[in-house]
PQR file of N, CA, C, O and H, with PARSE charges and radii, in Angstrom:
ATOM      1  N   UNK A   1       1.199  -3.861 -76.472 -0.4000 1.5000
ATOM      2  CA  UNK A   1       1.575  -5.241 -76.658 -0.0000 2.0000
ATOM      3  C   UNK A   1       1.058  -5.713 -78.020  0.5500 1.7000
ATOM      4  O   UNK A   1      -0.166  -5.767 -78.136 -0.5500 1.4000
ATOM      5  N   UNK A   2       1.697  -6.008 -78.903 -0.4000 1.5000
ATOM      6  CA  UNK A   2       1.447  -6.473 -80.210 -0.0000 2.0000
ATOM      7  C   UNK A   2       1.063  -8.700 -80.481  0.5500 1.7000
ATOM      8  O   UNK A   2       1.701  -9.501 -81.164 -0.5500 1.4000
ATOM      9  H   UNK A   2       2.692  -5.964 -78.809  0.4000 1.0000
ATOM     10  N   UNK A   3       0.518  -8.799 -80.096 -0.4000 1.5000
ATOM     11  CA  UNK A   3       0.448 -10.429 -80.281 -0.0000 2.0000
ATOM     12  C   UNK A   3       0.734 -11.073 -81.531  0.5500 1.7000
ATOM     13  O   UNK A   3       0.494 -10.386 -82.524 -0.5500 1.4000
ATOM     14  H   UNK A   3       0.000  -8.149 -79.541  0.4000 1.0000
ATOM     15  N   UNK A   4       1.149 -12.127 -81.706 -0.4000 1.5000
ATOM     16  CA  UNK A   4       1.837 -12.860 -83.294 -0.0000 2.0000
ATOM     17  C   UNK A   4       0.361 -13.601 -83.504  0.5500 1.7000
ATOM     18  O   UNK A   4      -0.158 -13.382 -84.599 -0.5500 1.4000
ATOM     19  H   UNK A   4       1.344 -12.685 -80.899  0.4000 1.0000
ATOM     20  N   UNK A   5      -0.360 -14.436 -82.601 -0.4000 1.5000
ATOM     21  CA  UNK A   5      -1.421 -15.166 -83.687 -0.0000 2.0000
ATOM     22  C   UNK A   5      -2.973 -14.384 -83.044  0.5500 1.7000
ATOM     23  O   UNK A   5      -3.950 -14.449 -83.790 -0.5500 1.4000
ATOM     24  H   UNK A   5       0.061 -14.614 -81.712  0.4000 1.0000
ATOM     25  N   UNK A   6      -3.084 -13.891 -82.095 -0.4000 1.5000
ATOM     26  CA  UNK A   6      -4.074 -13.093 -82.234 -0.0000 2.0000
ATOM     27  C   UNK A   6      -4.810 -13.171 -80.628  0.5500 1.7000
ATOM     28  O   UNK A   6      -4.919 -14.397 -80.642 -0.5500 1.4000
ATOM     29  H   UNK A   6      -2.290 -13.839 -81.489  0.4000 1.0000
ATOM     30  N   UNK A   7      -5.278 -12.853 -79.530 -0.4000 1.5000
ATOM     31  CA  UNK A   7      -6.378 -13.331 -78.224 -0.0000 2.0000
ATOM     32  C   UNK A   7      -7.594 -14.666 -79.284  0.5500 1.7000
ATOM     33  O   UNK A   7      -8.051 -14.588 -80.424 -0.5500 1.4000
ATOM     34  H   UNK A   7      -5.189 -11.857 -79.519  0.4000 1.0000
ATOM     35  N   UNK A   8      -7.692 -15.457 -78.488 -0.4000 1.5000
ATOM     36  CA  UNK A   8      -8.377 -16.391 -78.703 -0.0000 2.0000
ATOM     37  C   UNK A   8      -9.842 -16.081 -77.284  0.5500 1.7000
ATOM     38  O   UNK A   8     -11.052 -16.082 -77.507 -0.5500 1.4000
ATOM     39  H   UNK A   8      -7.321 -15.520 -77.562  0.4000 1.0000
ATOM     40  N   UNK A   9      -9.240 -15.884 -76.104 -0.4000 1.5000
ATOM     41  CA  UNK A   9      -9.911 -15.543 -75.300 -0.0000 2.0000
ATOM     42  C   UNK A   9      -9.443 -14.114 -74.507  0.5500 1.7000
ATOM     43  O   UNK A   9      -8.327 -13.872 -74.048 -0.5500 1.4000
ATOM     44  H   UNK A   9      -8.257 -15.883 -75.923  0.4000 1.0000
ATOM     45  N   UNK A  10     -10.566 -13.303 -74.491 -0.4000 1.5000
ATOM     46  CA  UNK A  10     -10.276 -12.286 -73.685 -0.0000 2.0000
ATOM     47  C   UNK A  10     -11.442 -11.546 -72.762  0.5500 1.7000
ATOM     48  O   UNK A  10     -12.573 -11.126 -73.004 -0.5500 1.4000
ATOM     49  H   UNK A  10     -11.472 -13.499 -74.864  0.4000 1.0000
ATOM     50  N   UNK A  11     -10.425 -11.608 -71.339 -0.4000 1.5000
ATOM     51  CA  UNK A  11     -11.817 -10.711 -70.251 -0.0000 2.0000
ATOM     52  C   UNK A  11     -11.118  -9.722 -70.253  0.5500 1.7000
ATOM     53  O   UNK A  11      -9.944  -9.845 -70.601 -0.5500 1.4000
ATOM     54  H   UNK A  11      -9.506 -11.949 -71.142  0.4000 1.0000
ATOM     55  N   UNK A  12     -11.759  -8.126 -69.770 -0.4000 1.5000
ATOM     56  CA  UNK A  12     -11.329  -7.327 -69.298 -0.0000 2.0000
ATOM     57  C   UNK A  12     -12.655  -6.970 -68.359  0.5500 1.7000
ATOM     58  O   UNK A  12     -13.862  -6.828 -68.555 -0.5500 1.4000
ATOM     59  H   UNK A  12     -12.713  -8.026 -69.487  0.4000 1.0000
ATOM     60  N   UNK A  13     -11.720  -6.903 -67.199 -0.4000 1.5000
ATOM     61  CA  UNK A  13     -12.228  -6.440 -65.778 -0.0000 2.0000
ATOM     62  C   UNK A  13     -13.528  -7.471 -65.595  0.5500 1.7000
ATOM     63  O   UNK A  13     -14.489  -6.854 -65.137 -0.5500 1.4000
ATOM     64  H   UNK A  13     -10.740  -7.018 -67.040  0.4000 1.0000
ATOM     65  N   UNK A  14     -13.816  -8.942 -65.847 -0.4000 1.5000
ATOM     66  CA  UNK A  14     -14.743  -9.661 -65.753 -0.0000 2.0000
ATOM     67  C   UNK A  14     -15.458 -10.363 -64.746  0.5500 1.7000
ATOM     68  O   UNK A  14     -14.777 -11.270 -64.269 -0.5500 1.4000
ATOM     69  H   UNK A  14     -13.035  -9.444 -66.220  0.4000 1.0000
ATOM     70  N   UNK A  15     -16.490 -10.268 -64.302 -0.4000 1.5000
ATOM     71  CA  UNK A  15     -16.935 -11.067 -63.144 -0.0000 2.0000
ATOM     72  C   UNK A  15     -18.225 -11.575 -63.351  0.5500 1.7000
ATOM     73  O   UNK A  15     -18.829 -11.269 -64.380 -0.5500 1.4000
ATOM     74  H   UNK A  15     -17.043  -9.531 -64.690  0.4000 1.0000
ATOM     75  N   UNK A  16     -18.871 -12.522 -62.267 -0.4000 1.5000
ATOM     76  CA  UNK A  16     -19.675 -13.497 -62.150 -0.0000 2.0000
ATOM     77  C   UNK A  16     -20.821 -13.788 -60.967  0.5500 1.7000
ATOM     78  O   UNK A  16     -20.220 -13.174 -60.085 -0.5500 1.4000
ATOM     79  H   UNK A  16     -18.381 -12.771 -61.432  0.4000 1.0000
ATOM     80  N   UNK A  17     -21.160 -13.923 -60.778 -0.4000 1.5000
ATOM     81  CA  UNK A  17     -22.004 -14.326 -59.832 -0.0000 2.0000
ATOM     82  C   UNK A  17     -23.138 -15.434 -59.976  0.5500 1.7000
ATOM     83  O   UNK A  17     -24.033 -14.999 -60.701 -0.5500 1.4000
ATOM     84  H   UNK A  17     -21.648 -14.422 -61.494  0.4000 1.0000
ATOM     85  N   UNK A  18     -23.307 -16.295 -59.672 -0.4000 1.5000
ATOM     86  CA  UNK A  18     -24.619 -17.229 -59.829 -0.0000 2.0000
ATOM     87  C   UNK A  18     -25.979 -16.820 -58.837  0.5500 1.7000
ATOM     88  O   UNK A  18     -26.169 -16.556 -57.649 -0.5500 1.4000
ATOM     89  H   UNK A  18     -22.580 -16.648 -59.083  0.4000 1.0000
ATOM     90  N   UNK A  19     -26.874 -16.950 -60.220 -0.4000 1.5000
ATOM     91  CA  UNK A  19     -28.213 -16.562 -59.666 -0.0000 2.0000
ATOM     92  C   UNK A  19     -28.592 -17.318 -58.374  0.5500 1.7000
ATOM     93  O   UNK A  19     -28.492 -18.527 -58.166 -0.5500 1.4000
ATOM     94  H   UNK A  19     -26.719 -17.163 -61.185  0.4000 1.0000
ATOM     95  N   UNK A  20     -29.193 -16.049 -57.294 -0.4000 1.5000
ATOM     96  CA  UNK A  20     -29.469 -16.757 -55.962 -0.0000 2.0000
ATOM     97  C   UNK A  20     -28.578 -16.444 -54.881  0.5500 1.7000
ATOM     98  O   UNK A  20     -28.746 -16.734 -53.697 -0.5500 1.4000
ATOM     99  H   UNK A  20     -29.274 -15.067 -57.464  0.4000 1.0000
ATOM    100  N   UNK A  21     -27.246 -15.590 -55.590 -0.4000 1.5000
ATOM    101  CA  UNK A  21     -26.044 -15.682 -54.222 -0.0000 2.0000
ATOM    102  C   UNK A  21     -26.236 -14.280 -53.915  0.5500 1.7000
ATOM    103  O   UNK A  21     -27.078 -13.468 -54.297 -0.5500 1.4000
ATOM    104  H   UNK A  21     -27.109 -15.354 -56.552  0.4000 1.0000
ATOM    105  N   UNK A  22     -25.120 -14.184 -53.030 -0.4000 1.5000
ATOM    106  CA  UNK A  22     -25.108 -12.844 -52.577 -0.0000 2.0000
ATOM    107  C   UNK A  22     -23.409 -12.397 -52.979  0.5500 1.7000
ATOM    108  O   UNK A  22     -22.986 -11.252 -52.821 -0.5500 1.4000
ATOM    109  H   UNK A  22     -24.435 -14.844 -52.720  0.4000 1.0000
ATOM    110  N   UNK A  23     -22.848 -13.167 -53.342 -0.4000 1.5000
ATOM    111  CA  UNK A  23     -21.369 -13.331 -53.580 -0.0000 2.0000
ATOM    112  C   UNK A  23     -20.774 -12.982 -55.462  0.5500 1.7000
ATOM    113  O   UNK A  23     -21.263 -13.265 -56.555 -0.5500 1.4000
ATOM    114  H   UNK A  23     -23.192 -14.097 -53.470  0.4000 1.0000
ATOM    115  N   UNK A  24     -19.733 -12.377 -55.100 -0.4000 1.5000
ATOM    116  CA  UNK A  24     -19.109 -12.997 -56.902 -0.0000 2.0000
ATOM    117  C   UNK A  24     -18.822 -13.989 -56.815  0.5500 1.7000
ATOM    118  O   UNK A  24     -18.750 -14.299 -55.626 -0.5500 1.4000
ATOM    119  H   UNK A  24     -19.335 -12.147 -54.212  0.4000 1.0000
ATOM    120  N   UNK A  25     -18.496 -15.070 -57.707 -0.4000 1.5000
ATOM    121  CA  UNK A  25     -17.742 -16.428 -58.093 -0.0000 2.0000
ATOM    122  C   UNK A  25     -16.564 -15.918 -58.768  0.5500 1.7000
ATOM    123  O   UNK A  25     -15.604 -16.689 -58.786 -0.5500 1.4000
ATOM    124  H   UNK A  25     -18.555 -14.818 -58.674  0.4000 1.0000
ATOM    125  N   UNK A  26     -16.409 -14.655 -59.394 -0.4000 1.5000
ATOM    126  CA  UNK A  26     -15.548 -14.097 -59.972 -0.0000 2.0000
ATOM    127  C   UNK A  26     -15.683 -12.882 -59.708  0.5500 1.7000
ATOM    128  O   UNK A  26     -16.784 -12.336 -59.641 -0.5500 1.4000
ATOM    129  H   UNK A  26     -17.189 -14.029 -59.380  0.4000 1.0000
ATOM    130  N   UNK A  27     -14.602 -12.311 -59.529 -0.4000 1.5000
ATOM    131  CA  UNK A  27     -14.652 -10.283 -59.813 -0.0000 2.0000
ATOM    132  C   UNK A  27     -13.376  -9.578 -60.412  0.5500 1.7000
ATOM    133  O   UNK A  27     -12.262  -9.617 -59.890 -0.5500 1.4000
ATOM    134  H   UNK A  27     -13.707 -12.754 -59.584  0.4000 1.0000
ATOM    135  N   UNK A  28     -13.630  -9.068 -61.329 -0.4000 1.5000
ATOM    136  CA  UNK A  28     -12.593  -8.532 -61.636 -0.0000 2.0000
ATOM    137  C   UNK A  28     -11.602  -8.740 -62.548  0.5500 1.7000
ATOM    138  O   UNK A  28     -10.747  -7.877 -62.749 -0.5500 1.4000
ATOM    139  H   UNK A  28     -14.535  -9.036 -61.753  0.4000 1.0000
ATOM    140  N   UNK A  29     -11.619 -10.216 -63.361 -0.4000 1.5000
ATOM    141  CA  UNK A  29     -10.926 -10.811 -63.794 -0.0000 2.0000
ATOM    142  C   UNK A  29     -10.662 -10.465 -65.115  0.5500 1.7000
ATOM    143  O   UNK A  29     -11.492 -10.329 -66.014 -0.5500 1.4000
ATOM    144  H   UNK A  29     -12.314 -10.917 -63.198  0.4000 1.0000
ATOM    145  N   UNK A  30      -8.676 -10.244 -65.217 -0.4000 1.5000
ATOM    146  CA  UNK A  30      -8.755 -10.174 -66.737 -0.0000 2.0000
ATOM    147  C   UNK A  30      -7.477 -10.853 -67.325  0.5500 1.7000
ATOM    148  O   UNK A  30      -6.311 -10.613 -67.009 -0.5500 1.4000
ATOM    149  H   UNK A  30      -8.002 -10.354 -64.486  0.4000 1.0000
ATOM    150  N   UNK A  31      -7.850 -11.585 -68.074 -0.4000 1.5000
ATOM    151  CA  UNK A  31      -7.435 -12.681 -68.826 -0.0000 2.0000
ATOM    152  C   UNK A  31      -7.463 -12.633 -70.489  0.5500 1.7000
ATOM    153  O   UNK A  31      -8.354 -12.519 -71.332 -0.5500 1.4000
ATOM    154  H   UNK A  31      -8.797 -11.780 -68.330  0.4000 1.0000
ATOM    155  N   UNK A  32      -6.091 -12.772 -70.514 -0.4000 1.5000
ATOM    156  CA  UNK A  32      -6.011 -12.936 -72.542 -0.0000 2.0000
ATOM    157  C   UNK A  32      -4.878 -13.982 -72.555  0.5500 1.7000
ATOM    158  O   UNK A  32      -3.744 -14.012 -72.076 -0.5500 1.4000
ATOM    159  H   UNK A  32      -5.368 -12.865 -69.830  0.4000 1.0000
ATOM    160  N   UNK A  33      -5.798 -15.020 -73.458 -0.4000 1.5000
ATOM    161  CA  UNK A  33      -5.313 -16.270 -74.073 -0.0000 2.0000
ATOM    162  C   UNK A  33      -4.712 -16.023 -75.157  0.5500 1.7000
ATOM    163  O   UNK A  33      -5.472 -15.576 -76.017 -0.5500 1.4000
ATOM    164  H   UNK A  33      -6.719 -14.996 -73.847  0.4000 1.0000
ATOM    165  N   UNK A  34      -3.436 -16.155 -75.532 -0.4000 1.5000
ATOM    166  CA  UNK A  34      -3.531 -15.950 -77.348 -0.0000 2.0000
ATOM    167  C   UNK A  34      -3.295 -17.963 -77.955  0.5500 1.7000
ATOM    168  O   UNK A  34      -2.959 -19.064 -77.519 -0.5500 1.4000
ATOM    169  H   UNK A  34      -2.819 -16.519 -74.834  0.4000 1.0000
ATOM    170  N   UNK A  35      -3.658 -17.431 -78.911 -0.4000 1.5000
ATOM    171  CA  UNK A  35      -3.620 -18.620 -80.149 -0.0000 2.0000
ATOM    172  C   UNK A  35      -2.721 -19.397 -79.809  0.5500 1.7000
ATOM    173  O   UNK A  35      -1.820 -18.743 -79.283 -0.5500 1.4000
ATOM    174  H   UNK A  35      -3.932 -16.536 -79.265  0.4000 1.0000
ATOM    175  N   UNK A  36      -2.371 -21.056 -79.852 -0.4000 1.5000
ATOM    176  CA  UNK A  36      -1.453 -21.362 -79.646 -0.0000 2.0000
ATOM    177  C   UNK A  36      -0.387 -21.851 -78.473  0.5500 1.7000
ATOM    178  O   UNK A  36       0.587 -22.600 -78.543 -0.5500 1.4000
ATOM    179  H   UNK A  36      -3.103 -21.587 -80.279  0.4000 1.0000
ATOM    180  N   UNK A  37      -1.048 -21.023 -77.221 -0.4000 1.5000
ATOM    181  CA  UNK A  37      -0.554 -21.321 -76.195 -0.0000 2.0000
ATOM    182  C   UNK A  37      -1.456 -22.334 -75.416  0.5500 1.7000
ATOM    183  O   UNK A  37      -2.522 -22.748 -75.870 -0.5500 1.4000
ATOM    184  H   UNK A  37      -1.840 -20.415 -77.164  0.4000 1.0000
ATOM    185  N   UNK A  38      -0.881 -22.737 -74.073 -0.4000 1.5000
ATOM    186  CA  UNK A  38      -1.107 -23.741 -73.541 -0.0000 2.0000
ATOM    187  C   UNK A  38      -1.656 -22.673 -72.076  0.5500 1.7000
ATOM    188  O   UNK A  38      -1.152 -21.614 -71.702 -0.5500 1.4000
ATOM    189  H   UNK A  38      -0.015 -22.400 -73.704  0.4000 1.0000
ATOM    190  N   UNK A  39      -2.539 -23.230 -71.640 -0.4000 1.5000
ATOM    191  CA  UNK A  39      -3.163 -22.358 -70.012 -0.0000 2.0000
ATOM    192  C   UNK A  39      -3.223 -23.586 -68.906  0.5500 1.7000
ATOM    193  O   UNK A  39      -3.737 -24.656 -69.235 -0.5500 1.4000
ATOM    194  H   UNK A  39      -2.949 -24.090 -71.944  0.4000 1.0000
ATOM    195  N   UNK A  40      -2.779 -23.427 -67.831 -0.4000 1.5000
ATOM    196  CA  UNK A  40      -3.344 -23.815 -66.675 -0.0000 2.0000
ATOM    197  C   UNK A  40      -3.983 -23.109 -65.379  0.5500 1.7000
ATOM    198  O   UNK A  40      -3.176 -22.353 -64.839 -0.5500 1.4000
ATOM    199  H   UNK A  40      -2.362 -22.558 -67.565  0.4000 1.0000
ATOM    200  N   UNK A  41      -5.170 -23.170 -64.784 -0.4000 1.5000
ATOM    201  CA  UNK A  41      -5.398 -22.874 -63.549 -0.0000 2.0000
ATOM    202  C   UNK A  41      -5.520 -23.750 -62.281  0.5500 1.7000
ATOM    203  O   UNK A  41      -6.107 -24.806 -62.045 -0.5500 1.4000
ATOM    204  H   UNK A  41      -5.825 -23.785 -65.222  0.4000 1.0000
ATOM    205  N   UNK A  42      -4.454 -22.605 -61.283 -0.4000 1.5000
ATOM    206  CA  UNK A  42      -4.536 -23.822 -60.231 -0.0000 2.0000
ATOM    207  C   UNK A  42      -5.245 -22.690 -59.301  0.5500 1.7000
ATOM    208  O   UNK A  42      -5.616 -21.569 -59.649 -0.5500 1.4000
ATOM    209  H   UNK A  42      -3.976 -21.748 -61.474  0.4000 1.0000
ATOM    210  N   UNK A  43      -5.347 -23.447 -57.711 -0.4000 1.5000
ATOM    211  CA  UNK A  43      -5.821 -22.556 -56.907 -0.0000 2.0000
ATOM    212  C   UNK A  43      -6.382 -23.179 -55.793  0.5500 1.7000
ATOM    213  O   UNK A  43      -6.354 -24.401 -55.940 -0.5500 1.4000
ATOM    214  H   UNK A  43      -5.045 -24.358 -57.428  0.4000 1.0000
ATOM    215  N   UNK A  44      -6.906 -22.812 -54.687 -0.4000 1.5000
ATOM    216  CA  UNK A  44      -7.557 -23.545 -53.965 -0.0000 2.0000
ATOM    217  C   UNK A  44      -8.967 -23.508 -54.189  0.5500 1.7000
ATOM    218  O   UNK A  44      -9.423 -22.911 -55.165 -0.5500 1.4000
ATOM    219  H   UNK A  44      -6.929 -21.820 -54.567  0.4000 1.0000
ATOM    220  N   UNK A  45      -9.858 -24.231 -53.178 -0.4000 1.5000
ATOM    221  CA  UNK A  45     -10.916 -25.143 -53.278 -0.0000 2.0000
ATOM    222  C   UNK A  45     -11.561 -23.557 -53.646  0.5500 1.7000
ATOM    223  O   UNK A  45     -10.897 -22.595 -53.260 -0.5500 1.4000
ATOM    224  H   UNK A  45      -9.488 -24.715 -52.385  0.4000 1.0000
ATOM    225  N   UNK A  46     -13.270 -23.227 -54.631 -0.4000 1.5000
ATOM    226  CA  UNK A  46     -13.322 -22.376 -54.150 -0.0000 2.0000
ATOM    227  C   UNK A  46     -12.701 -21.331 -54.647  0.5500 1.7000
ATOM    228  O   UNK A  46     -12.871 -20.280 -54.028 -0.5500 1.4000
ATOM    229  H   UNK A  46     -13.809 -24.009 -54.944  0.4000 1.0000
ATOM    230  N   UNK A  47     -12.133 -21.309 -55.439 -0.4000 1.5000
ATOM    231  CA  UNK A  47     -11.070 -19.766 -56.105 -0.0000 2.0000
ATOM    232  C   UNK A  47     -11.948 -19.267 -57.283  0.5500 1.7000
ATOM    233  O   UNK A  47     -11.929 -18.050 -57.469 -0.5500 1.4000
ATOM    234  H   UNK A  47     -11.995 -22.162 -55.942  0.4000 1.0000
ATOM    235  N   UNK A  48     -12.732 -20.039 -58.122 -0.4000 1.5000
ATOM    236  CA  UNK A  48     -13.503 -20.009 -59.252 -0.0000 2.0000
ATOM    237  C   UNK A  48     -12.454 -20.652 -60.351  0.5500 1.7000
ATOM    238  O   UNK A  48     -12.344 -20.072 -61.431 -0.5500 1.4000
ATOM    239  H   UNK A  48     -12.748 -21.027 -57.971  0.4000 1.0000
ATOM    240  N   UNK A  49     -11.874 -21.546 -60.158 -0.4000 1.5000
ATOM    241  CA  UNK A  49     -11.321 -22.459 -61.313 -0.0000 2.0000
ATOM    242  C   UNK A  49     -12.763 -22.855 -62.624  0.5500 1.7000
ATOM    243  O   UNK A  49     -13.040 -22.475 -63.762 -0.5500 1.4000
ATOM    244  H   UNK A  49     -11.963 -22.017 -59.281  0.4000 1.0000
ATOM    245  N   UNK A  50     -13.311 -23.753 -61.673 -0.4000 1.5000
ATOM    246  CA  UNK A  50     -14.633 -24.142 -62.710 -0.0000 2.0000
ATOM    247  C   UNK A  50     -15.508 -23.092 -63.291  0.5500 1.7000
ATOM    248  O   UNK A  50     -15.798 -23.029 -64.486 -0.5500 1.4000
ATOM    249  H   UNK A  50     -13.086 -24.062 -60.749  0.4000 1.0000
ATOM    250  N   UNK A  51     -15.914 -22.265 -62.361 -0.4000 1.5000
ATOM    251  CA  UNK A  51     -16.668 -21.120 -62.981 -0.0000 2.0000
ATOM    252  C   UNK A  51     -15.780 -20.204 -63.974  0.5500 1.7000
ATOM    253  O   UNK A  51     -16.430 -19.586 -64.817 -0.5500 1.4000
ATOM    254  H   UNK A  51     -15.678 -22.315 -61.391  0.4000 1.0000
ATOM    255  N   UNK A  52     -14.454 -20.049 -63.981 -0.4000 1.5000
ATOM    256  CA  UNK A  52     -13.895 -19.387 -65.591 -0.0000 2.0000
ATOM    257  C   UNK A  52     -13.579 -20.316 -66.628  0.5500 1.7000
ATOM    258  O   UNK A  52     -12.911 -20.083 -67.636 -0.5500 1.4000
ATOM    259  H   UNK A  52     -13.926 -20.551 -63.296  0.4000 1.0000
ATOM    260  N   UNK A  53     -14.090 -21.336 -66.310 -0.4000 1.5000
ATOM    261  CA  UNK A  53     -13.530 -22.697 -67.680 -0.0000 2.0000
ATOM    262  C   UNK A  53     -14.731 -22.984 -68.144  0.5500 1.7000
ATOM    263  O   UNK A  53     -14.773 -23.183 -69.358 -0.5500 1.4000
ATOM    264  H   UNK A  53     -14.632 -21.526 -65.491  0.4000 1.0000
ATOM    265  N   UNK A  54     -16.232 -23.112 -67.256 -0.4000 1.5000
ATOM    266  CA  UNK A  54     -17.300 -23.572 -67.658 -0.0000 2.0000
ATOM    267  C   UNK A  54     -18.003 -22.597 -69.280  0.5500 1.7000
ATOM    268  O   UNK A  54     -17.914 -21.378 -69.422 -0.5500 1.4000
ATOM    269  H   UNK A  54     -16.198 -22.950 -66.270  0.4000 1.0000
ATOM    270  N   UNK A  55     -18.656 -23.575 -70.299 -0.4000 1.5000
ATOM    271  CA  UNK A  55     -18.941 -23.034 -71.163 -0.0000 2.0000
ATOM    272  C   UNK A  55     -19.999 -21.718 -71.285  0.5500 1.7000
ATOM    273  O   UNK A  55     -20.220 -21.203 -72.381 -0.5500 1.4000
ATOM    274  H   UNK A  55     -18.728 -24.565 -70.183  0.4000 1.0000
TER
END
């Protein structure tokens, strides 16, 4: 796959967990943003919306 303005954001195979759990908040996740485009996440309560947006 060749991209025109470049990944701005990129996971490969990424996950998460917050200190204290026993759980991922994320697993696995892979995601490439390129330049330019527009993203939305939807999902239910609980999916890790906030935990892949948080800084």
């Amino acid at each position: 796959m060749t991209l025109k303005n470049g990944p701005i954001i990129q996971f490969v195979d990424f996950s998460y967990a917050y200190s204290g759990t026993s759980f991922s908040a994320l697993k696995s996740v892979d995601l490439l943003v390129e330049k330019g485009t527009f993203v939305g996440f939807t999902g239910p309560t609980g999916a890790g919306k906030t935990t892949l947006i948080k800084p």
